[in-house]
KOLSEGU-55018 format. One record per atom (N, C-alpha, C): residue number from 1; residue in one letter; chain; atom name; x, y, z. Coordinates in nm, 3 decimals. Atoms other than C-alpha are relative to their C-alpha. Layout:
% KOLSEGU-55018
REC   k r c  a       u       v       w
REC NUM A A CA       X       Y       Z
...
This chain:
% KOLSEGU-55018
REC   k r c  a       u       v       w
REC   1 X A  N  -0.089  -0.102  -0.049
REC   1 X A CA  11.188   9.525  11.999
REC   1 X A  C  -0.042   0.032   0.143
REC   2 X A  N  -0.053  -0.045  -0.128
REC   2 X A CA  11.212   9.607  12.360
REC   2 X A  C   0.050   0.121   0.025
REC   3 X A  N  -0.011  -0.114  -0.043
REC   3 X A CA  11.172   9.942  12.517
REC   3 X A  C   0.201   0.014   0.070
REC   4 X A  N  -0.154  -0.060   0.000
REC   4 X A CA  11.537   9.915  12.632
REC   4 X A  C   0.111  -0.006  -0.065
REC   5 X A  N  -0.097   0.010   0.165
REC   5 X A CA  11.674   9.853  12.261
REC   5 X A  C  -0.043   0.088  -0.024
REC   6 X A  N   0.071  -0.095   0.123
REC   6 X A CA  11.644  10.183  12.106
REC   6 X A  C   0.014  -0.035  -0.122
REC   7 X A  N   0.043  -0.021   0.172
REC   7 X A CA  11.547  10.193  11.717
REC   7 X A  C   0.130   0.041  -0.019
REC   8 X A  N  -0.114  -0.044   0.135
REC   8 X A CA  11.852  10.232  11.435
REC   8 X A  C  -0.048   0.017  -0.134
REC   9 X A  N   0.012   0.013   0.085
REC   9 X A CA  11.796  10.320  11.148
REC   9 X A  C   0.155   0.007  -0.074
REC  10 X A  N  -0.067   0.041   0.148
REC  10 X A CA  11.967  10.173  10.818
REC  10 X A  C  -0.001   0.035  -0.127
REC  11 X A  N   0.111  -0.007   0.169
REC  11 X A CA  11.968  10.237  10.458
REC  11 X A  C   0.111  -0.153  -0.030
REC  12 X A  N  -0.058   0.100   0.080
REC  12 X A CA  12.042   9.919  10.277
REC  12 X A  C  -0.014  -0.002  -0.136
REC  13 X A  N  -0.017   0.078   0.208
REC  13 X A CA  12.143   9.861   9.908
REC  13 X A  C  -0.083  -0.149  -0.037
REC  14 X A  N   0.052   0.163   0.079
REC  14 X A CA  11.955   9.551   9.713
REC  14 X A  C   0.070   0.023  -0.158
REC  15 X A  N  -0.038   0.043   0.155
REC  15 X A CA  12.121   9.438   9.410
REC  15 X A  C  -0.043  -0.163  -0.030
REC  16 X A  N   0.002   0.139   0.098
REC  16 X A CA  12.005   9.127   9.157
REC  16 X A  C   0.066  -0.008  -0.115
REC  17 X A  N  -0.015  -0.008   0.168
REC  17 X A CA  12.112   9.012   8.821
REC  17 X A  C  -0.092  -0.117  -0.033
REC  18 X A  N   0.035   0.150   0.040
REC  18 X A CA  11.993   8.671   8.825
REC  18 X A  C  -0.080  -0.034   0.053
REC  19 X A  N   0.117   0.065  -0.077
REC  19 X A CA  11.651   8.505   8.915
REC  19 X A  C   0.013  -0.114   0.089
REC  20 X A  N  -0.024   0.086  -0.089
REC  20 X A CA  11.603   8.307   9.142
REC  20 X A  C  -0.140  -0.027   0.033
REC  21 X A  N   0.111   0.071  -0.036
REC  21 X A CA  11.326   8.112   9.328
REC  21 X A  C  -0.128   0.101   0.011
REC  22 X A  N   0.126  -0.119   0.021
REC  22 X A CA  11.101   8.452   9.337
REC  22 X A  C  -0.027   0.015  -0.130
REC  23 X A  N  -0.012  -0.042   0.140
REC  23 X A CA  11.143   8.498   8.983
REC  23 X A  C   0.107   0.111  -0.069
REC  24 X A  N  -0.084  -0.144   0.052
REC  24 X A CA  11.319   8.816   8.836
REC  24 X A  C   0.055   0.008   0.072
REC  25 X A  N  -0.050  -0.104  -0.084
REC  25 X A CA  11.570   9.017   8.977
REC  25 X A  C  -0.106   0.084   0.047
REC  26 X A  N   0.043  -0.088  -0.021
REC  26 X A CA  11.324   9.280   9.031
REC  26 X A  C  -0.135  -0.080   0.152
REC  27 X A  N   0.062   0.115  -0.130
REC  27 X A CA  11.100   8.994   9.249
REC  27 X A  C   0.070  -0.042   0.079
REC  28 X A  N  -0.061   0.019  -0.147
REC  28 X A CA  11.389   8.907   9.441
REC  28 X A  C   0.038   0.099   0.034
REC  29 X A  N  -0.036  -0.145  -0.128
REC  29 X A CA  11.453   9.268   9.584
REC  29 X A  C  -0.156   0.000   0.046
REC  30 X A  N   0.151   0.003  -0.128
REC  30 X A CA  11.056   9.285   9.706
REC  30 X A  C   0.003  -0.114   0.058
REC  31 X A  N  -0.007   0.122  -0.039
REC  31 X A CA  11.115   8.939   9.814
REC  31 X A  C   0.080   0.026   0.150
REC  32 X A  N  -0.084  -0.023  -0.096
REC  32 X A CA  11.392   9.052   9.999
REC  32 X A  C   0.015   0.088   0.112
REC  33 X A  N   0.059  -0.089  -0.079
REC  33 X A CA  11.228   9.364  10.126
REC  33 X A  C  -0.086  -0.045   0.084
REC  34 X A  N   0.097   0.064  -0.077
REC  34 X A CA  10.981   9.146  10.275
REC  34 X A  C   0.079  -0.116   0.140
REC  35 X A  N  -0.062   0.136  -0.068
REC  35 X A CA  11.226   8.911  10.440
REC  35 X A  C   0.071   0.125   0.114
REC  36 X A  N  -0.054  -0.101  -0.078
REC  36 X A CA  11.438   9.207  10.558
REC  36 X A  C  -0.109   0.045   0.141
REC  37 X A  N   0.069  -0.035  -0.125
REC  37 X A CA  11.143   9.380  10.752
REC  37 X A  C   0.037   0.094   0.078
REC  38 X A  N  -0.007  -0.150  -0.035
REC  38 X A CA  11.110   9.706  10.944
REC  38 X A  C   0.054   0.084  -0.119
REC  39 X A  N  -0.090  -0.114   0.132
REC  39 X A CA  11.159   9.892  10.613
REC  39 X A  C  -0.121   0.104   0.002
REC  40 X A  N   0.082  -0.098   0.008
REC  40 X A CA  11.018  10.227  10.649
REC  40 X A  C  -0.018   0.104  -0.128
REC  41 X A  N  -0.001  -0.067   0.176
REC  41 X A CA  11.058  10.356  10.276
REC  41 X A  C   0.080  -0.083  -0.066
REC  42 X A  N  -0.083   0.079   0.079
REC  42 X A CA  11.187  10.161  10.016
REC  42 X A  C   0.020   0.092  -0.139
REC  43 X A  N  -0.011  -0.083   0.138
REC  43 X A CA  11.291  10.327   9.660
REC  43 X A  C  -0.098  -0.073  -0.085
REC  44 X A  N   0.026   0.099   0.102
REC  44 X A CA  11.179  10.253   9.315
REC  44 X A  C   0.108  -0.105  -0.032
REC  45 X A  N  -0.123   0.060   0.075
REC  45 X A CA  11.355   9.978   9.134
REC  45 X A  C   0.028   0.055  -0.102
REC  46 X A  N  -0.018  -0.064   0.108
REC  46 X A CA  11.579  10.083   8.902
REC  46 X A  C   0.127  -0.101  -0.069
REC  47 X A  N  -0.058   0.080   0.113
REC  47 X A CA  11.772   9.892   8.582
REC  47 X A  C   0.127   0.058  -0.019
REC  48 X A  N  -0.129  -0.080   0.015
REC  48 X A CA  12.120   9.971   8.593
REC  48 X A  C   0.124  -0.132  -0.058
REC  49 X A  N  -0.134   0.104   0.091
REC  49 X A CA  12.468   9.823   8.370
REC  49 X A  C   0.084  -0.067   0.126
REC  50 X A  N  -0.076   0.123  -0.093
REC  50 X A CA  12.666   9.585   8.553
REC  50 X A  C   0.174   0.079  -0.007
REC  51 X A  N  -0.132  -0.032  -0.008
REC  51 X A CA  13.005   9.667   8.670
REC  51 X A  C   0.087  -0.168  -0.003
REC  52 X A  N  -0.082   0.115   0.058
REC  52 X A CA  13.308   9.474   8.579
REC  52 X A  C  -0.070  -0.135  -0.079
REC  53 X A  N   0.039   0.057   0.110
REC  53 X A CA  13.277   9.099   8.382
REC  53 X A  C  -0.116  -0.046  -0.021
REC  54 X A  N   0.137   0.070   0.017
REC  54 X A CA  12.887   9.019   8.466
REC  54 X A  C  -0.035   0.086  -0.116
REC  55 X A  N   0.046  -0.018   0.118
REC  55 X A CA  12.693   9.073   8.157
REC  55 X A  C  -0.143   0.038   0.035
REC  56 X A  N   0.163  -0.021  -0.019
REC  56 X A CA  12.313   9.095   8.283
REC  56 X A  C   0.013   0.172   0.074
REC  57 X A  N  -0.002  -0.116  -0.050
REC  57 X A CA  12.208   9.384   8.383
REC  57 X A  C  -0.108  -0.005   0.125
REC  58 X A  N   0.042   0.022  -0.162
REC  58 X A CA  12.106   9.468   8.762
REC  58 X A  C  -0.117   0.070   0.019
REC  59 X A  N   0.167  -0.045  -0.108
REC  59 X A CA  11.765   9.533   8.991
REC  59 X A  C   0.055   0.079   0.092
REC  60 X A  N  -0.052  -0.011  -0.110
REC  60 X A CA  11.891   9.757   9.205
REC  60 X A  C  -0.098   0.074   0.101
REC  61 X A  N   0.111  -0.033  -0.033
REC  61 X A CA  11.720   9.928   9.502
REC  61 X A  C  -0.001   0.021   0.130
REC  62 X A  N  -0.051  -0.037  -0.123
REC  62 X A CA  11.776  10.084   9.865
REC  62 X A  C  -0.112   0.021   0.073
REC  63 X A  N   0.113  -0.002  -0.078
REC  63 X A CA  11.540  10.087  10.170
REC  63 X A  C   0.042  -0.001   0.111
REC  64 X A  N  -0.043  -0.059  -0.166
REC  64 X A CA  11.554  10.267  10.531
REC  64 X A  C  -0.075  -0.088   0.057
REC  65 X A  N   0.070   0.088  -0.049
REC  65 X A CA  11.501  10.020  10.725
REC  65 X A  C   0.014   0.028   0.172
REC  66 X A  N  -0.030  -0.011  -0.157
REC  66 X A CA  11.435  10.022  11.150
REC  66 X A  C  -0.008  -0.134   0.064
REC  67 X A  N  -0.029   0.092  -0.058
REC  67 X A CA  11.593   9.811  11.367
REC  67 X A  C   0.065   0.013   0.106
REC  68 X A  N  -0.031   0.034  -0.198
REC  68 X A CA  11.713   9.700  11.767
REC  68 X A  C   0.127  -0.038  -0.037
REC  69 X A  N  -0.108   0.069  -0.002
REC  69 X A CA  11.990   9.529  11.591
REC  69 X A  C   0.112   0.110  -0.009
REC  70 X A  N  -0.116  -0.071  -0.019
REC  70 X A CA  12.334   9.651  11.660
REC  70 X A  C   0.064   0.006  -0.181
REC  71 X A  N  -0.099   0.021   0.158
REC  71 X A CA  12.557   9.696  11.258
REC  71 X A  C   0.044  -0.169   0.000
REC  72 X A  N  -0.046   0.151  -0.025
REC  72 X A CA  12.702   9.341  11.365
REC  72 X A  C  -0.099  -0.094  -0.015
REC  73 X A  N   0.095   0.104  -0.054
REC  73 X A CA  12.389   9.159  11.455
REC  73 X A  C  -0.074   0.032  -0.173
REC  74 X A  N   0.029  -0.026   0.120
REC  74 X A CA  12.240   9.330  11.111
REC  74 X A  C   0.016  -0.060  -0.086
REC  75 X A  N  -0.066   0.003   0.029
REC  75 X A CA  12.503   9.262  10.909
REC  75 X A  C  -0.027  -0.178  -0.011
REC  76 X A  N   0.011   0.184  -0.018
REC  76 X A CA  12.483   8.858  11.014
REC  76 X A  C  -0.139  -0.018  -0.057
REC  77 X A  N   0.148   0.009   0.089
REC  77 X A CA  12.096   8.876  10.923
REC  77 X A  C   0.008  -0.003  -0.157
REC  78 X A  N  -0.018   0.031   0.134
REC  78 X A CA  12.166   8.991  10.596
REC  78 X A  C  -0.013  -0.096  -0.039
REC  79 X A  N  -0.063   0.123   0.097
REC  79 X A CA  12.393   8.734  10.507
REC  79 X A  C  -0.069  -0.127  -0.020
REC  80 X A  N   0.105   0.091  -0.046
REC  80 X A CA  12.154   8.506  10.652
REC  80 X A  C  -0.112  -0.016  -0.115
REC  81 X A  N   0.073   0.000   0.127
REC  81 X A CA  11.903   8.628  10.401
REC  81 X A  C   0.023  -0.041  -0.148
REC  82 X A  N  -0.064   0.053   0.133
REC  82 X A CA  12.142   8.638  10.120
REC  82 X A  C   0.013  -0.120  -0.030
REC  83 X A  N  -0.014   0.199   0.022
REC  83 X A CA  12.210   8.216  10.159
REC  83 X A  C  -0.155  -0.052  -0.015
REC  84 X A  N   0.091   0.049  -0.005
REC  84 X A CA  11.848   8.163  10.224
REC  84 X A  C  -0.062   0.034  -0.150
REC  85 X A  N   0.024  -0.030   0.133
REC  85 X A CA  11.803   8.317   9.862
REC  85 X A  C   0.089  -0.003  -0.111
REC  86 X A  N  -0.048   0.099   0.082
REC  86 X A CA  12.043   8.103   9.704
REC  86 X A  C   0.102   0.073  -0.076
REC  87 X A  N  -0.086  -0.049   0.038
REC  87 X A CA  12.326   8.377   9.714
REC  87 X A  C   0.115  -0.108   0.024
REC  88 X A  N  -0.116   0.088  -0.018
REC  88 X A CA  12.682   8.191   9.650
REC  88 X A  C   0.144   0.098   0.038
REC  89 X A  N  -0.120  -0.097  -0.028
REC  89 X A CA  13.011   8.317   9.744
REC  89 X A  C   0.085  -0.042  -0.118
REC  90 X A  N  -0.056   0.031   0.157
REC  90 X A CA  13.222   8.361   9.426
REC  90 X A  C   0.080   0.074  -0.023
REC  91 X A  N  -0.062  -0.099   0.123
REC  91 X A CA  13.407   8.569   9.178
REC  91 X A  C  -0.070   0.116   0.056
REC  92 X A  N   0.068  -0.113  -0.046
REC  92 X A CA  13.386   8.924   9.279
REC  92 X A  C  -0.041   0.040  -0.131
REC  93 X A  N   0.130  -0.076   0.130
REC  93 X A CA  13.104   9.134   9.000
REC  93 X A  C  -0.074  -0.144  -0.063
REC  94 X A  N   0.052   0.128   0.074
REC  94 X A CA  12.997   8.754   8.934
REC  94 X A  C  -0.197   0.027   0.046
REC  95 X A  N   0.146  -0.030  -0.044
REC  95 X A CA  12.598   8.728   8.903
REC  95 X A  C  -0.045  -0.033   0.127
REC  96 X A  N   0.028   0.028  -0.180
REC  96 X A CA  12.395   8.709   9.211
REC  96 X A  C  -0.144   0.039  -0.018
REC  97 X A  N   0.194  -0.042  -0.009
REC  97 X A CA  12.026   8.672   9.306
REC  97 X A  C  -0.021   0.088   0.090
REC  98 X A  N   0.033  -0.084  -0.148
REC  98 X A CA  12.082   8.851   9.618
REC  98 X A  C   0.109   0.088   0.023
REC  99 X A  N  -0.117  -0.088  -0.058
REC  99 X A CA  12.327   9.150   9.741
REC  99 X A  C  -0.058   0.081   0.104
REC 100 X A  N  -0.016  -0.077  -0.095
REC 100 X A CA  12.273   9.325  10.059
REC 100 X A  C   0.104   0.069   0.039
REC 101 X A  N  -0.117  -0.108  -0.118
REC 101 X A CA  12.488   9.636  10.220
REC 101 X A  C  -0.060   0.048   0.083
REC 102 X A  N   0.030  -0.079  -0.059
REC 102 X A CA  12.453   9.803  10.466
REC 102 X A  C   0.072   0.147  -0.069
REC 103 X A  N  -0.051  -0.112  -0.042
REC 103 X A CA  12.529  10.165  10.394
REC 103 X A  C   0.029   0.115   0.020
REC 104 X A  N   0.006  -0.085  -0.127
REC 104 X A CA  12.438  10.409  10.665
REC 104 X A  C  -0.047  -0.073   0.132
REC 105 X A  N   0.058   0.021  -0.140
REC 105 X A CA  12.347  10.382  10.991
REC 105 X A  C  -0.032   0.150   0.056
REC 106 X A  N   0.050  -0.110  -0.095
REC 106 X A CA  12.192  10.641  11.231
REC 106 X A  C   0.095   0.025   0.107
REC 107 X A  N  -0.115  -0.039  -0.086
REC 107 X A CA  12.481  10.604  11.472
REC 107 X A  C   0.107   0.075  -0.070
REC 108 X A  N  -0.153  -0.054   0.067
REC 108 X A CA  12.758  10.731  11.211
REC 108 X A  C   0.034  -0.126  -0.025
REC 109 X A  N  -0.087   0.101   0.084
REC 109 X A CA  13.044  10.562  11.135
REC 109 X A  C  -0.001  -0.135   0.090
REC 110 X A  N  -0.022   0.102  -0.070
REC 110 X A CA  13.111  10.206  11.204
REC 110 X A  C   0.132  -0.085  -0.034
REC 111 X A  N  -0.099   0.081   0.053
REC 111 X A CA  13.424  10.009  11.185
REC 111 X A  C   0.016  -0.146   0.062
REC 112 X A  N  -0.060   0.115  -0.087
REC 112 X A CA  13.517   9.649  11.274
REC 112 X A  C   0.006  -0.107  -0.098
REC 113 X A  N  -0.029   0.112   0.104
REC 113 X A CA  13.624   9.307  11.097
REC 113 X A  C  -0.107  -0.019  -0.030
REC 114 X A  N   0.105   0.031   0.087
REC 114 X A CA  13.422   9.275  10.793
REC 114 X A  C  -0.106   0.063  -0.012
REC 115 X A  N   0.088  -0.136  -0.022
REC 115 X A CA  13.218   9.595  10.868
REC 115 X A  C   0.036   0.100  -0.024
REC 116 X A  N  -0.052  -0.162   0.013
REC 116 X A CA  13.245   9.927  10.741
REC 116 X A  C  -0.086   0.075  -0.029
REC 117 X A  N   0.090  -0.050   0.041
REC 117 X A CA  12.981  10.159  10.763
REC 117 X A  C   0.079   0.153   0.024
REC 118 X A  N   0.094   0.001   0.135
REC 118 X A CA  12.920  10.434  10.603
REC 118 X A  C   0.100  -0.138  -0.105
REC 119 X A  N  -0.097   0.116   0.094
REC 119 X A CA  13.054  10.136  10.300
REC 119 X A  C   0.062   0.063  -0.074
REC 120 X A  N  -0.136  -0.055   0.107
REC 120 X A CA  13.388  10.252  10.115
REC 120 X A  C  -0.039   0.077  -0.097
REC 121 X A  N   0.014  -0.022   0.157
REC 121 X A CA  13.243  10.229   9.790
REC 121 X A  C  -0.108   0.133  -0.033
REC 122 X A  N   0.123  -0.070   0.039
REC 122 X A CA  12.880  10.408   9.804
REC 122 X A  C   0.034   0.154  -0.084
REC 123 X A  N   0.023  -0.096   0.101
REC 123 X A CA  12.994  10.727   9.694
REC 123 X A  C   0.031   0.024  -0.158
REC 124 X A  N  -0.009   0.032   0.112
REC 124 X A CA  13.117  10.627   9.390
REC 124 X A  C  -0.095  -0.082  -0.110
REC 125 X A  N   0.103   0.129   0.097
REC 125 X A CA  12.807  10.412   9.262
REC 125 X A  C  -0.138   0.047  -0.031
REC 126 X A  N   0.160  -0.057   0.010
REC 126 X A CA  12.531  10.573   9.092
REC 126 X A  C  -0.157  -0.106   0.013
REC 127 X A  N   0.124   0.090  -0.005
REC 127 X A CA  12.324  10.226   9.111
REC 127 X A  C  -0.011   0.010   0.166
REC 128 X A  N   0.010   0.000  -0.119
REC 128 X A CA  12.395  10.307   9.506
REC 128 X A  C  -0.079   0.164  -0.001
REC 129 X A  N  -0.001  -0.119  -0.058
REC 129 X A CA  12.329  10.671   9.534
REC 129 X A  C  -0.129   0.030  -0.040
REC 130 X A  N   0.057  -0.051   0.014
REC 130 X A CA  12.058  10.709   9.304
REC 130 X A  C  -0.140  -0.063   0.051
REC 131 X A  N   0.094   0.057  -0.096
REC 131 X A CA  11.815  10.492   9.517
REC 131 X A  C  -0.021   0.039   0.137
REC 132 X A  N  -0.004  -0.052  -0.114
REC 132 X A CA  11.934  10.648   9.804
REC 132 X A  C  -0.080   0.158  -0.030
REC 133 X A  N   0.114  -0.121   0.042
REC 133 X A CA  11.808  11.007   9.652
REC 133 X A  C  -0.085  -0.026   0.072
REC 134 X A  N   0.111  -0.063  -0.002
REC 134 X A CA  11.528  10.913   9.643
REC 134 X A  C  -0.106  -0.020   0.099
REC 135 X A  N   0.103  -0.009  -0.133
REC 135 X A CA  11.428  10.787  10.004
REC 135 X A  C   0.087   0.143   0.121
REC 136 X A  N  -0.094  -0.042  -0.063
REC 136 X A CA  11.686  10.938  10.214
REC 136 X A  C   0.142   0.171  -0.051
REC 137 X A  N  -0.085  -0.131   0.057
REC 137 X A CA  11.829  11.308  10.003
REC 137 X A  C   0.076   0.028   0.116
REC 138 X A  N  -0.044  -0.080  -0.096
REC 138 X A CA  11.919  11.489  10.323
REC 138 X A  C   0.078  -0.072   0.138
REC 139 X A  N  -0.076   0.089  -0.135
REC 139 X A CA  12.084  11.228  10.531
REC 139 X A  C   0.170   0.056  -0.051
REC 140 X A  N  -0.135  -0.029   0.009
REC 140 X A CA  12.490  11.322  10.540
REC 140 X A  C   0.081  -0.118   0.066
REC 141 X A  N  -0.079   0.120  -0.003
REC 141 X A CA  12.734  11.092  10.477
REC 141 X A  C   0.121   0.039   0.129
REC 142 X A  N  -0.079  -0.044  -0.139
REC 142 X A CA  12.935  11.103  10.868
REC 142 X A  C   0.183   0.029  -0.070
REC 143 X A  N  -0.136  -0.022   0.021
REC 143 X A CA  13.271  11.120  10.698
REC 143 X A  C   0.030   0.125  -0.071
REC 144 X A  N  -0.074  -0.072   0.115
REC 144 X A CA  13.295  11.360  10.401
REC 144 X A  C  -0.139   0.090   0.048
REC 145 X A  N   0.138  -0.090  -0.026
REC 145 X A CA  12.927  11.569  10.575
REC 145 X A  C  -0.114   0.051  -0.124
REC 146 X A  N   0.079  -0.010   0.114
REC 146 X A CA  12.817  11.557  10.236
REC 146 X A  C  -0.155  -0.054   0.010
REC 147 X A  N   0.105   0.086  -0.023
REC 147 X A CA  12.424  11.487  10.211
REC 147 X A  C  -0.015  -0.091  -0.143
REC 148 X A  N   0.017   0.116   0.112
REC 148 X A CA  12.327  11.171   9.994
REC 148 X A  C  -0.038   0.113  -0.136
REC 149 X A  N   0.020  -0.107   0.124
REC 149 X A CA  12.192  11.469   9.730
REC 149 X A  C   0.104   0.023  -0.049
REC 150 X A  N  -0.098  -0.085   0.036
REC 150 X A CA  12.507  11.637   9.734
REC 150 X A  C   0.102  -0.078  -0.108
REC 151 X A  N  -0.078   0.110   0.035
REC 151 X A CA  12.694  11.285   9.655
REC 151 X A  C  -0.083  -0.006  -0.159
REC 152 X A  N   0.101   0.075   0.086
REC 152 X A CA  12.414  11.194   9.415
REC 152 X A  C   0.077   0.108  -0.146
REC 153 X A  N  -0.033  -0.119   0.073
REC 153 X A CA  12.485  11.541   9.220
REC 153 X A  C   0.117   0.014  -0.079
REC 154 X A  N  -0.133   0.029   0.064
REC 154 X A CA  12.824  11.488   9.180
REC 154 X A  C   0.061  -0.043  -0.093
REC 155 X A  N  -0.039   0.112   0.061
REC 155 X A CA  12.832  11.189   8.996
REC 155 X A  C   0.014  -0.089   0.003
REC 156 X A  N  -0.045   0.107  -0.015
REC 156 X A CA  12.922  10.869   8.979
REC 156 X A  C  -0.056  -0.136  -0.097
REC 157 X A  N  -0.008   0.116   0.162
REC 157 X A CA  12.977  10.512   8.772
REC 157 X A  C  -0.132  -0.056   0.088
């Protein structure tokens, strides 16, 4: 990083169902935490039901991470990670060794092709929110000013 890149911070989602070359789901999210890098809190993992027709049940698992990279440049890393860990592109809710989101950022909102931060879905996903708890409570979601607690509190599938 370079004094004339300021720092961003991220929170990113990890989801598994399916092992892969680390072993477990629960080994490929520290796997992936390790690959990721600049993660300044990571959650526990936590065992949560699968939405729509996958059957296994998921690793899931969120971590503030700091970074120079712009949402875009991020965003491409990921995915980067995700292939290098033998994610496929498929059937949407189909299993997966790897899932990365982004979603927050420290700038607010973000929009652009194939980017959407804060991400659509998060407030609706307790395997999203309740990982977020528990690094990040008091961060507020830039759209609805709700803080991740408030969301968390609420509810969700």
């Amino acid at each position: 990083m370079t004094s004339s890149t300021p720092a961003q911070l991220y929170v990113v989602a990890l989801g598994s169902n399916r092992r892969g070359r680390h072993g477990a789901p629960e080994a490929e999210l520290r796997a992936a935490l390790a690959a990721i890098g600049g993660v300044v809190k990571a959650s526990p993992i936590i065992a949560t039901a699968p939405l729509g027709p996958a059957r296994r049940r998921f690793a899931n698992a969120a971590a503030l991470v700091e970074s120079a990279e712009s949402p875009p440049a991020l965003l491409a890393r990921l995915k980067r990670i995700e292939r290098d860990f033998g994610r496929r592109r498929g059937r949407r809710w189909d299993m997966r060794v790897i899932d990365l989101d982004i979603i927050l950022w420290s700038g607010g909102a973000w929009a652009s092709p194939g980017l959407v931060i804060p991400h659509p879905q998060f407030r609706r996903r307790g395997f999203v929110l309740q990982p977020l708890n528990a690094i990040v409570p008091d961060w507020r979601d830039p759209l609805s000013g709700r803080t991740v607690r408030q969301l968390a509190a609420r509810g969700a599938i």
